[in-house]
N, CA, C and O of each residue as an XYZ file, in Angstrom:
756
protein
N    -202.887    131.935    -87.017
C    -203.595    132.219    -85.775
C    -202.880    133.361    -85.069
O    -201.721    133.380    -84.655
N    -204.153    134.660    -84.997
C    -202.915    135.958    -84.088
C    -202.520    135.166    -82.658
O    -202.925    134.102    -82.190
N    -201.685    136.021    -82.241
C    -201.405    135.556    -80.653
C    -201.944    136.334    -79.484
O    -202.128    137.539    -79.311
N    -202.104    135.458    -78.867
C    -203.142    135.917    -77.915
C    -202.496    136.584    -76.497
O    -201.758    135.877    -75.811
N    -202.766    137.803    -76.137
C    -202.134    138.696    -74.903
C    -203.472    138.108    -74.111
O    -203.855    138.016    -75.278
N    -204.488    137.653    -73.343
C    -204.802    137.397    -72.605
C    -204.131    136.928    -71.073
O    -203.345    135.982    -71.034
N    -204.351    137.355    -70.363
C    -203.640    136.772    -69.054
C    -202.655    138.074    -68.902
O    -202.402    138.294    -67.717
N    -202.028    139.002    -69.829
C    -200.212    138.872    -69.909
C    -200.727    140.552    -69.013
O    -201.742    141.098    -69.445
N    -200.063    141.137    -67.979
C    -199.774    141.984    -67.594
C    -199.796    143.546    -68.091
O    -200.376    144.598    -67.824
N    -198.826    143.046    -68.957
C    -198.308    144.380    -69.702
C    -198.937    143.928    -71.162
O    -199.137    142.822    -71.666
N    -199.221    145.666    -71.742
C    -199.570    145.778    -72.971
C    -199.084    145.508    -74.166
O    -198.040    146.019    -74.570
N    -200.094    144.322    -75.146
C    -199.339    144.105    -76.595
C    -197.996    144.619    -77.020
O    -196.985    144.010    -77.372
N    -198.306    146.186    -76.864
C    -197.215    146.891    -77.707
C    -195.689    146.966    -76.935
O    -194.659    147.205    -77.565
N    -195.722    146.746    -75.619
C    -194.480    146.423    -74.724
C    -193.916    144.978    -75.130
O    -192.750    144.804    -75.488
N    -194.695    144.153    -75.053
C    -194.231    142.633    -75.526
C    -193.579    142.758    -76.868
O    -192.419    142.435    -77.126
N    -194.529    143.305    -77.760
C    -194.156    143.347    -78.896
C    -192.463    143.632    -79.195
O    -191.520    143.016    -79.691
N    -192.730    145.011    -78.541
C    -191.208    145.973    -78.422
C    -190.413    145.240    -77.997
O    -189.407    145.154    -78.702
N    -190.425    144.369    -76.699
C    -189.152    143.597    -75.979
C    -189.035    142.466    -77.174
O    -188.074    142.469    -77.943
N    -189.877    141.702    -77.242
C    -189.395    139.798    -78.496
C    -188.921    140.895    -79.561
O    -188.066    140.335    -80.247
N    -189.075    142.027    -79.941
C    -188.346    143.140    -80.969
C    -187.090    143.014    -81.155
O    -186.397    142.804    -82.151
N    -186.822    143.218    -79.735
C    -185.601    144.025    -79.696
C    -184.577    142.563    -79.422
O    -183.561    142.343    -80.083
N    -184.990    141.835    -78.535
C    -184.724    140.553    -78.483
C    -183.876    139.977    -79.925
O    -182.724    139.672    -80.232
N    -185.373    140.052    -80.639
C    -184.427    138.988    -81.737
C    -184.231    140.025    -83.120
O    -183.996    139.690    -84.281
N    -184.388    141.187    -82.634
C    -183.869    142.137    -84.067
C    -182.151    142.105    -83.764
O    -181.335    141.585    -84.525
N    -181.883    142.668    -82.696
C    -180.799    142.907    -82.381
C    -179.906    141.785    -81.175
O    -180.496    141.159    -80.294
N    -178.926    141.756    -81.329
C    -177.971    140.627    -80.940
C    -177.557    141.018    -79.150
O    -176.461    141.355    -78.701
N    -178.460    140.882    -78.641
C    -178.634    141.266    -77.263
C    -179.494    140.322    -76.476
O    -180.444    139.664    -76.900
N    -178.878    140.376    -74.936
C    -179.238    138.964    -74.342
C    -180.069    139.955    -73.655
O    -179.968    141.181    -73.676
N    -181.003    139.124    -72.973
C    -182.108    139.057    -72.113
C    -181.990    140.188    -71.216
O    -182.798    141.112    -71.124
N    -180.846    140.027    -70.521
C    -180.824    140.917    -69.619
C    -180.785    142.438    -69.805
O    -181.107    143.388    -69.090
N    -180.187    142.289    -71.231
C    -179.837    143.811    -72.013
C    -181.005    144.006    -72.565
O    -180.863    145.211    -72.773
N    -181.897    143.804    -72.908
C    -183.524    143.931    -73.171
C    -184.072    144.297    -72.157
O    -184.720    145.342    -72.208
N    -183.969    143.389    -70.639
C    -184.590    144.211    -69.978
C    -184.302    145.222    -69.231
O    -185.175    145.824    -68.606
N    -182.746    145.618    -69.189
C    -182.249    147.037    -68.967
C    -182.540    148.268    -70.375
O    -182.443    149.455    -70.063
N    -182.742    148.066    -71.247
C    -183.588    149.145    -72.288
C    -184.717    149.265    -71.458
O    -184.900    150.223    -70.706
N    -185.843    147.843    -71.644
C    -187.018    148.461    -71.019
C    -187.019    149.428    -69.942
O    -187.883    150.297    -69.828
N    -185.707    149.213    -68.879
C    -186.113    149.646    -67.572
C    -186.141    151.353    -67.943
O    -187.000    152.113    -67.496
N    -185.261    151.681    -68.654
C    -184.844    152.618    -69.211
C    -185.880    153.591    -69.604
O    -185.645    154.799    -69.614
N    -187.221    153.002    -69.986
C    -187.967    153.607    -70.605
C    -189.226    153.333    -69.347
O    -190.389    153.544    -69.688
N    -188.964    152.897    -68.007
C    -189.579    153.041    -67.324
C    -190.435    151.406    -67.046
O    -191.351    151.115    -66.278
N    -189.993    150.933    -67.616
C    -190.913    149.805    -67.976
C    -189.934    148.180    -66.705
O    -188.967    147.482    -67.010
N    -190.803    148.174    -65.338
C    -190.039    147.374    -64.820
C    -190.661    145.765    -65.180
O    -191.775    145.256    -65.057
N    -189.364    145.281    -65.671
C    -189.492    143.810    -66.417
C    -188.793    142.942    -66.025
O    -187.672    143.443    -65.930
N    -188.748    141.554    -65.623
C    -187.248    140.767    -65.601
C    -186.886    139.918    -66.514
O    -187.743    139.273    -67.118
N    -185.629    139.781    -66.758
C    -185.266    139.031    -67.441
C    -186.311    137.545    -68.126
O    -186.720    137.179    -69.228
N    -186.370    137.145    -66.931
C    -187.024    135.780    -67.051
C    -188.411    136.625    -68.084
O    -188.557    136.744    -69.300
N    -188.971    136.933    -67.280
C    -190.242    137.057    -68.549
C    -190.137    137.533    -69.869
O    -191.042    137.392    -70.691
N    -189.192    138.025    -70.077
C    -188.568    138.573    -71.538
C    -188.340    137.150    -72.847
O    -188.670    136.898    -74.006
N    -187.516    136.500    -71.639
C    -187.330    134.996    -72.186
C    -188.611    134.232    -72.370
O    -188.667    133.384    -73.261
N    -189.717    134.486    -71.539
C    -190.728    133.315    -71.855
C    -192.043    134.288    -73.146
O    -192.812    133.861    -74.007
N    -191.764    135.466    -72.723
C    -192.450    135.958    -74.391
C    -191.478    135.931    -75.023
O    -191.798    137.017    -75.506
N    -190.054    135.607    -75.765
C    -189.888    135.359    -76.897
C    -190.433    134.436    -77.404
O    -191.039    134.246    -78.458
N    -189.915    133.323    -75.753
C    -190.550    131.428    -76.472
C    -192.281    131.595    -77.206
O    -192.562    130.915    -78.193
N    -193.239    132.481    -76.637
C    -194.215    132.191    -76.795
C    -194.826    132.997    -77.939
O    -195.860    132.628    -78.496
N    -194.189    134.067    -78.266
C    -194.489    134.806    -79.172
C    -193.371    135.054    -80.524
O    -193.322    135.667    -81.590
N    -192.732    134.346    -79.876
C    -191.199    134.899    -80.764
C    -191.896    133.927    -82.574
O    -192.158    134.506    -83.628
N    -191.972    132.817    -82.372
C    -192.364    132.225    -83.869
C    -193.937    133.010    -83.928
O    -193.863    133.376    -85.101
N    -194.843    133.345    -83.619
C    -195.895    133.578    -84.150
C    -195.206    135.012    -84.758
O    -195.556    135.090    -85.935
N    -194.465    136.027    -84.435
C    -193.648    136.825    -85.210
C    -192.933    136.849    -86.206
O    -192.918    137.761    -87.033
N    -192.358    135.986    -86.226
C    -191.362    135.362    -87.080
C    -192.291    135.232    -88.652
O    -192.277    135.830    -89.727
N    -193.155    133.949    -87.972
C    -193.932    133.974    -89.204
C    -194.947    134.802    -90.107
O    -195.537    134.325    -91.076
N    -195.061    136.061    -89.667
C    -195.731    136.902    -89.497
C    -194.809    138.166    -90.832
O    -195.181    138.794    -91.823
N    -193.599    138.002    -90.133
C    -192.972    138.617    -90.765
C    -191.938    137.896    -92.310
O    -191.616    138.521    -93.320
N    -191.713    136.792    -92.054
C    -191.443    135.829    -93.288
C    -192.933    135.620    -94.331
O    -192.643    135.071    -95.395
N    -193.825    135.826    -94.245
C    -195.149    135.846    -94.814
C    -194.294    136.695    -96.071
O    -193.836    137.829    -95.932
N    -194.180    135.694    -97.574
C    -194.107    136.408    -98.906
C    -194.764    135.935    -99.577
O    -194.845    134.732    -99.326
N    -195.547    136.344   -100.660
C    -196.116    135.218   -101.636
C    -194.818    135.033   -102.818
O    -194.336    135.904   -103.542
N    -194.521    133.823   -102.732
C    -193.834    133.299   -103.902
C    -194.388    133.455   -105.231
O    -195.593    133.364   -105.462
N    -193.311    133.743   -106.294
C    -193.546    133.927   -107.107
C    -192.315    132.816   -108.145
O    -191.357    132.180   -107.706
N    -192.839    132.924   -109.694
C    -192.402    131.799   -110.324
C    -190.943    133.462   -111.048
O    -189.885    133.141   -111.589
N    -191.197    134.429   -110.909
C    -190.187    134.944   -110.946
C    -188.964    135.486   -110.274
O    -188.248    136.445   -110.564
N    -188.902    134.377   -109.029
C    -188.030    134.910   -108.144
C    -186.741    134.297   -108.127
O    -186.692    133.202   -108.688
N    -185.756    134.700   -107.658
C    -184.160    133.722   -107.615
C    -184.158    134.018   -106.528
O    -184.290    135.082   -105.924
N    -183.915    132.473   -106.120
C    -182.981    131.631   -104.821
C    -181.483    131.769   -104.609
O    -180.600    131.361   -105.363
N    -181.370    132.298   -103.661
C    -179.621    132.229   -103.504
C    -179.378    131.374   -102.323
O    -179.964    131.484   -101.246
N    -178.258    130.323   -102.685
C    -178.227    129.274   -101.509
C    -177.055    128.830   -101.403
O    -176.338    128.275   -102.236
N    -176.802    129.221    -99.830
C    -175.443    129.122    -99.125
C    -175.587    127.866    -98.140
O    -176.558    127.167    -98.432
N    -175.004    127.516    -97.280
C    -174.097    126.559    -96.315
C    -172.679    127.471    -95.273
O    -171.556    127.874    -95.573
N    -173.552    127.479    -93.905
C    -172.313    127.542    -93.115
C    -172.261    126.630    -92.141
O    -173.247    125.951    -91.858
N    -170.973    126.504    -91.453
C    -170.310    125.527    -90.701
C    -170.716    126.083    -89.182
O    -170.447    127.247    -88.888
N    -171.375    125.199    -88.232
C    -171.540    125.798    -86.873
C    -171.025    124.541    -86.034
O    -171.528    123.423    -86.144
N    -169.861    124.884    -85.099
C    -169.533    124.174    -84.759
C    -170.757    123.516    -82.977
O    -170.772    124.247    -81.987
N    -171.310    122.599    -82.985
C    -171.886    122.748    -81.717
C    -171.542    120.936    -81.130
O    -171.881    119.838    -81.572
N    -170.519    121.493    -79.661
C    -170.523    120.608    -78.619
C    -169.147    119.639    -79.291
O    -168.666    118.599    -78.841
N    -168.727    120.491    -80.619
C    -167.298    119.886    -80.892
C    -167.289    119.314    -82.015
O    -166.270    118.840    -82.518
N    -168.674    119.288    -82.651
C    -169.216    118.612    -83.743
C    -169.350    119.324    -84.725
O    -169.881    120.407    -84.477
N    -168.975    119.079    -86.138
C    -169.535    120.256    -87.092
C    -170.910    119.896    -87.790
O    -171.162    118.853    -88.394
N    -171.727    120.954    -87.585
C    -173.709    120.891    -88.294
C    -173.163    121.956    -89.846
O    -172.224    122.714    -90.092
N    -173.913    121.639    -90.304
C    -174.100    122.626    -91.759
C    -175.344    123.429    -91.313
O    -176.343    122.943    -90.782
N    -175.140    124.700    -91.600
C    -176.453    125.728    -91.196
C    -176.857    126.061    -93.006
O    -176.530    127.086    -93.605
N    -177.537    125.039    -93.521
C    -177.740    125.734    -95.421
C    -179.134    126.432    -95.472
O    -180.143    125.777    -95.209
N    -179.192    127.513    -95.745
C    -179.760    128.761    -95.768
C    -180.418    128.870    -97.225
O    -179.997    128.173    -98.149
N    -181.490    129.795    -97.389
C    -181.829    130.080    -99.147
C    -182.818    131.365    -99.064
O    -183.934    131.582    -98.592
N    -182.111    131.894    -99.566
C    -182.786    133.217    -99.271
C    -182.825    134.050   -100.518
O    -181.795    134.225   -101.169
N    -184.134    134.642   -100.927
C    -184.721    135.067   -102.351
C    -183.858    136.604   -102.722
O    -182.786    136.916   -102.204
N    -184.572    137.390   -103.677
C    -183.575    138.585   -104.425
C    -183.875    139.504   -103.340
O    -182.850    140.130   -103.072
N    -184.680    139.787   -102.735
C    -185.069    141.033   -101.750
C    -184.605    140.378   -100.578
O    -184.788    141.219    -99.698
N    -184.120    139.389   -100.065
C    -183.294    139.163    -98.985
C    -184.119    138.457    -97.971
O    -183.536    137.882    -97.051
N    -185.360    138.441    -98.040
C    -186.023    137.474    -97.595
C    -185.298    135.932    -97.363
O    -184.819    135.306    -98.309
N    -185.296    135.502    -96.169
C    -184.543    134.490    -95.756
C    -185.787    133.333    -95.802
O    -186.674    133.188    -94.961
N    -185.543    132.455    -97.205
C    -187.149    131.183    -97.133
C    -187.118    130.143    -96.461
O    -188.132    129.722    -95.905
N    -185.900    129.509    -96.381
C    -185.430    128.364    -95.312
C    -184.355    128.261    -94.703
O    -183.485    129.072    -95.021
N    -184.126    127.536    -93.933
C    -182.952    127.042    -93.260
C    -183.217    125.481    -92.680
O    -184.319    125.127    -92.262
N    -182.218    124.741    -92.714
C    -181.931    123.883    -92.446
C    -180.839    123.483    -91.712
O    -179.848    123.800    -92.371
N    -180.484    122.905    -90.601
C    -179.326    122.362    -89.977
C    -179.412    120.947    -90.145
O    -180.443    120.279    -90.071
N    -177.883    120.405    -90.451
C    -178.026    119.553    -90.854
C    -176.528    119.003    -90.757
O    -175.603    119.815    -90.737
N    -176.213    117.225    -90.678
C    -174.617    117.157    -90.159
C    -173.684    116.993    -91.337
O    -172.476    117.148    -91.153
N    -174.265    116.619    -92.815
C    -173.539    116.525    -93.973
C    -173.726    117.362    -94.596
O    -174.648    118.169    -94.476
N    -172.524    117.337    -95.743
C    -172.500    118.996    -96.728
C    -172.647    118.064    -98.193
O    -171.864    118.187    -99.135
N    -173.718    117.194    -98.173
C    -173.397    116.789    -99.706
C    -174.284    116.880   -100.517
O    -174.618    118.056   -100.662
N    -175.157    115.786   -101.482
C    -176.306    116.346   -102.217
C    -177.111    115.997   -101.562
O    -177.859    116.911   -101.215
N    -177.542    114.309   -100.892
C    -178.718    114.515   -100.083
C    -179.060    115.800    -99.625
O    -179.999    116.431   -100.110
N    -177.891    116.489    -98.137
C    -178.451    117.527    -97.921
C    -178.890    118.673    -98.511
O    -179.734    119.416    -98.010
N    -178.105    118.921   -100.030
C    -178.827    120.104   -100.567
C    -180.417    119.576   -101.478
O    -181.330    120.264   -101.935
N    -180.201    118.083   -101.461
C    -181.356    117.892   -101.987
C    -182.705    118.008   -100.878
O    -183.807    118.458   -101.193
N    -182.359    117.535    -99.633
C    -183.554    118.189    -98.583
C    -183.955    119.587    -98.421
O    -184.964    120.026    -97.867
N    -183.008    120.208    -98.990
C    -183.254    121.525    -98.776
C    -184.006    121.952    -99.763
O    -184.985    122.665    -99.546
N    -183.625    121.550   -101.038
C    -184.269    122.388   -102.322
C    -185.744    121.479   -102.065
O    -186.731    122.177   -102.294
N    -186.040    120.193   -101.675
C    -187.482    119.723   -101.465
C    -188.563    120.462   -100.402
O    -189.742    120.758   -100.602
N    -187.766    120.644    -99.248
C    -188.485    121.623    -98.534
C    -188.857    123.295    -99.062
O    -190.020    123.692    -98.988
N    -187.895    124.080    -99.522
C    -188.127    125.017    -99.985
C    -189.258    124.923   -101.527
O    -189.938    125.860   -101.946
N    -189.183    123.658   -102.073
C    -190.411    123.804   -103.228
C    -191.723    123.352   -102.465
O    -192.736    123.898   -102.903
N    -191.934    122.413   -101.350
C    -192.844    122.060   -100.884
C    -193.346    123.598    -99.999
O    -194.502    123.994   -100.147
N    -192.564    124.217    -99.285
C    -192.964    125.514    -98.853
C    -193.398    126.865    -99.642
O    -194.390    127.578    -99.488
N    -192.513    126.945   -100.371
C    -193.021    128.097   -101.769
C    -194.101    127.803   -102.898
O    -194.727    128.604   -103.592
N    -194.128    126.627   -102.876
C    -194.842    125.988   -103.931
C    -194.870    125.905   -105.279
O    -195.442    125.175   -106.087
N    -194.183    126.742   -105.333
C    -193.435    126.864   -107.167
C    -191.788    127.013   -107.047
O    -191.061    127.559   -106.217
N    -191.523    126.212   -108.366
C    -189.768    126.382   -108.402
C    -189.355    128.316   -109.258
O    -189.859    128.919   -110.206
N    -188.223    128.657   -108.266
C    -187.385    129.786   -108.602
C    -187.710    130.141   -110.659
O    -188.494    129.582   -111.426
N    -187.155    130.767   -110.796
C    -186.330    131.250   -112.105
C    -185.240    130.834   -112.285
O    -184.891    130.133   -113.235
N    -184.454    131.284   -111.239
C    -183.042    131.139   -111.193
C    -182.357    130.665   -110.015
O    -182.571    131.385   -109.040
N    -181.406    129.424   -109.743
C    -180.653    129.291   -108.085
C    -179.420    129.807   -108.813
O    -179.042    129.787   -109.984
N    -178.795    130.420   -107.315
C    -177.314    131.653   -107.587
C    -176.985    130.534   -106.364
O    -177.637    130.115   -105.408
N    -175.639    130.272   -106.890
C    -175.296    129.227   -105.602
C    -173.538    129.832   -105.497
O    -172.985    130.794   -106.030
N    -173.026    128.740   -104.535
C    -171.670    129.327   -104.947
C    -170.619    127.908   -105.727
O    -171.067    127.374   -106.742
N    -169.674    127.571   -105.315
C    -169.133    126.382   -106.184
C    -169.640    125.261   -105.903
O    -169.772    124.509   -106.870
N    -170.088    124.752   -104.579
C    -170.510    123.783   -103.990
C    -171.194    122.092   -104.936
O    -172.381    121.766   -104.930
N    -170.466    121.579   -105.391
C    -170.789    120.923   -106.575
C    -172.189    120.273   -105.704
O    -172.971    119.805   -106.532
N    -172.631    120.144   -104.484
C    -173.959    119.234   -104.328
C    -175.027    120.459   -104.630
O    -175.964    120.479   -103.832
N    -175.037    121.032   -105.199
C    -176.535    121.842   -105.795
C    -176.282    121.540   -106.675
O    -177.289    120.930   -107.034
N    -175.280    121.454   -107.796
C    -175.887    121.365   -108.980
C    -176.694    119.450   -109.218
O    -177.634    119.018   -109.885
N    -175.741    118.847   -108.315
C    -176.288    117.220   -108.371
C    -177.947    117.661   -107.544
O    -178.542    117.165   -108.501
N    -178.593    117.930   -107.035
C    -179.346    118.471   -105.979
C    -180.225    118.710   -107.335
O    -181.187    118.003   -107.636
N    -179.757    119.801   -108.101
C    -180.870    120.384   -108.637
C    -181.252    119.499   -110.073
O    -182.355    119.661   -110.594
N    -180.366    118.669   -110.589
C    -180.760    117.832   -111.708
C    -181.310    117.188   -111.239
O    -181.633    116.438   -112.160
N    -181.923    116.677   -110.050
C    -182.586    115.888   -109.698
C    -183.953    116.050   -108.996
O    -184.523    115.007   -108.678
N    -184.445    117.021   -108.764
C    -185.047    118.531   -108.316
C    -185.749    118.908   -109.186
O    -186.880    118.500   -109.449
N    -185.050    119.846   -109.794
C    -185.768    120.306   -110.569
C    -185.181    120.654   -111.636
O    -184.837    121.827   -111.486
N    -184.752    120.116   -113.054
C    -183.692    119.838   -114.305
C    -184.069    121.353   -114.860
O    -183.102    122.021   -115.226
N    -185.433    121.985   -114.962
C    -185.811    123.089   -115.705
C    -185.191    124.373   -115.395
O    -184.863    125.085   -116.344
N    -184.953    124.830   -114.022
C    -184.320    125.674   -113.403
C    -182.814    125.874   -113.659
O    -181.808    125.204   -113.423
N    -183.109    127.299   -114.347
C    -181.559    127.882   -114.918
C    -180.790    127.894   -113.408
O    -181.406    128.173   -112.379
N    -179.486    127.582   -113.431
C    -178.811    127.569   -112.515
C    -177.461    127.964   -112.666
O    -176.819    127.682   -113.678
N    -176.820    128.844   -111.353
C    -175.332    129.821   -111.848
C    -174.471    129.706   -111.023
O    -174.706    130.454   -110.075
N    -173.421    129.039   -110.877
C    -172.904    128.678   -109.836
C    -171.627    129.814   -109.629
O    -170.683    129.420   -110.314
N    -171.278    131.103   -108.907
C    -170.793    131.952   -109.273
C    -170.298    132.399   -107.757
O    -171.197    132.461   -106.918
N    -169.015    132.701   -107.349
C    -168.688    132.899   -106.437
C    -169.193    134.207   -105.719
O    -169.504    134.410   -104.545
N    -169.162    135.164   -107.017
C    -169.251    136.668   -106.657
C    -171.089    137.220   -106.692
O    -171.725    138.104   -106.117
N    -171.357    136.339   -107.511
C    -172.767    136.003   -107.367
C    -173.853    135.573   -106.455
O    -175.053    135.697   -106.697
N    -173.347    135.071   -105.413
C    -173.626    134.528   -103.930
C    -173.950    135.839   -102.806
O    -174.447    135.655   -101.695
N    -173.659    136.823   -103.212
C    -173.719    137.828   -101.969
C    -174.791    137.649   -100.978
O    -174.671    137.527    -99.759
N    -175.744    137.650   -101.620
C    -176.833    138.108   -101.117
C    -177.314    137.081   -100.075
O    -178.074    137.504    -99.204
N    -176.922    135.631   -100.058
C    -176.894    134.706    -99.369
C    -176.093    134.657    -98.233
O    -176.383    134.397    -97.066
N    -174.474    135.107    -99.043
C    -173.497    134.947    -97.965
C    -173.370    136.122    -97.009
O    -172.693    135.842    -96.020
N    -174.032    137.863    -97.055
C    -174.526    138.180    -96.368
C    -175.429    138.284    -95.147
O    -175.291    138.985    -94.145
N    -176.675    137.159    -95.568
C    -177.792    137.198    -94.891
C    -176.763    136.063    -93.288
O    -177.253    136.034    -92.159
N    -175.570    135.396    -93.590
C    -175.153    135.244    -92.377
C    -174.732    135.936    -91.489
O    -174.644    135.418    -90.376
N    -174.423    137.004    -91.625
C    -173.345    137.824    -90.716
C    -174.855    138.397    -89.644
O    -174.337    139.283    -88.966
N    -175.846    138.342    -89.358
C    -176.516    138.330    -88.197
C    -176.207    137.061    -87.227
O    -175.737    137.042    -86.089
N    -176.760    135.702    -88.328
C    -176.695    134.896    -87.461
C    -175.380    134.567    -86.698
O    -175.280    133.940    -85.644
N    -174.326    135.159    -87.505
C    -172.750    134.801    -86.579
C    -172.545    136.031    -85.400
O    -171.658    135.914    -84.554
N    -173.407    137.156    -85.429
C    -173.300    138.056    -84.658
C    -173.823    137.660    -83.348
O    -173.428    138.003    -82.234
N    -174.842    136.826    -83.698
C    -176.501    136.259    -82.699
C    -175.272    135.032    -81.916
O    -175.121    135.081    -80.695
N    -174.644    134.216    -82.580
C    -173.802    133.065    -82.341
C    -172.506    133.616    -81.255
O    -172.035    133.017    -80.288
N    -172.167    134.877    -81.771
C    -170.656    134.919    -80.747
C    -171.737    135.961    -79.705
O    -171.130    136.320    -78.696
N    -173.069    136.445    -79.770
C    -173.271    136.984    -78.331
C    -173.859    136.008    -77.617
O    -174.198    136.258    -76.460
N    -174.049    134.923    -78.090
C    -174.571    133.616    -77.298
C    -173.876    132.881    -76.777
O    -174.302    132.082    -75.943
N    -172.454    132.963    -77.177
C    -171.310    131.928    -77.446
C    -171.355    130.298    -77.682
O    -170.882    129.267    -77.205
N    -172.097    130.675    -78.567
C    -172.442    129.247    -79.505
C    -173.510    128.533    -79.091
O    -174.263    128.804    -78.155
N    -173.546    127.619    -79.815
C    -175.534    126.798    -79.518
C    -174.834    125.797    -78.965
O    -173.693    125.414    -79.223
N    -175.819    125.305    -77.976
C    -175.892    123.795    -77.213
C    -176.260    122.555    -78.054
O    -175.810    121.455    -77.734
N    -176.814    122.659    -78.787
C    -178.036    121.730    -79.580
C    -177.797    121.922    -80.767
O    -177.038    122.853    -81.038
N    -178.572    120.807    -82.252
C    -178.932    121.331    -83.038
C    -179.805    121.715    -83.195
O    -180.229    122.495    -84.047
N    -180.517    120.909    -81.860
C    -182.621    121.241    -82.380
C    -182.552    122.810    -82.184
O    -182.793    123.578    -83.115
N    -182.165    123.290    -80.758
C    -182.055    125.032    -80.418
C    -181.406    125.474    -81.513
O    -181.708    126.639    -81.770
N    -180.413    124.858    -82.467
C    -180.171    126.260    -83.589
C    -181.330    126.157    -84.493
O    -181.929    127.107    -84.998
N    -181.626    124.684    -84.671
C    -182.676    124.844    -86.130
C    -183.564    125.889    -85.536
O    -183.794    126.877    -86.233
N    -184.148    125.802    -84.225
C    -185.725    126.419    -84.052
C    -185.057    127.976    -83.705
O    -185.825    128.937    -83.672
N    -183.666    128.156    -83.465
C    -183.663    129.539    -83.366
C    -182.913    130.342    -84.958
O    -182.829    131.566    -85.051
């Protein structure tokens, strides 16, 4: 369903530009709406914040839109976020072109959890990988014999990049936030 600018003041392509800049780049609210002002465009903070909330996932999904394919490899990492003193697992899986397919937060690092993960990501893609590139983490390989036994699988430290890359936004997004309150606010952000 597109999203609907009815009601909203300012033009599509301004909204667009601010939830842009918002969640492309690791900048708070207020620094979004000092760019806009910049360009002439008087905005406040607060409304910057309530079009991300409202537009920010109809974007999102918009832009995660891939068609899966039965020739693609999964690369799937796990990081540690500490929130409110507690440690969550942030496990991530993200395909060869860097496309990020899921994420999950979650409070254990074992196979259940990599087994929720690899169920959601086949129930969402709808076909299993070629190949998972993981790193040593012995709960994928228990995860995936149970999953899916057919799927060649490589458990390879140096092999992981492409996964263990796709974090260094979200830890960028994390220290300009200075950390999440919640788990529900990290899963949905």
């Amino acid at each position: 369903k597109p999203a609907s600018y009815k009601r909203h003041r300012f033009p599509p392509e301004i909204i667009a530009h601010a939830v842009w800049l918002y969640f492309r780049f690791p900048l708070s609210l207020r620094l979004v709406e000092e760019m806009l002002l910049e360009r002439g465009i008087l905005v406040s903070y607060e409304t910057v914040r309530r079009w991300a909330l409202k537009f920010g996932p109809v974007y999102a999904r918009r832009l995660k839109r891939k068609t899966p394919s039965r020739r693609d490899i999964w690369h799937l990492d796990e990081v540690v976020v500490t929130i409110a003193g507690q440690k969550h697992w942030l496990w991530r899986a993200v395909d060869q072109d860097g496309y990020v397919l899921d994420e999950v937060v979650q409070t254990r690092r074992n196979a259940t959890a990599a087994e929720r993960l690899l169920r959601r990501l086949l129930r969402k893609q709808g076909c299993p990988p070629r190949r998972l590139i993981t790193d040593k983490l012995g709960s994928y390989a228990a995860a995936r014999r149970q999953i899916m036994p057919d799927v060649e699988h490589r458990s390879h430290k140096g092999l992981n990049n492409r996964a263990e890359n796709s974090h260094l936004p979200f830890r960028r997004r994390e220290r300009a936030m200075q950390g999440f309150r919640s788990p529900r606010y990290l899963q949905r952000f």
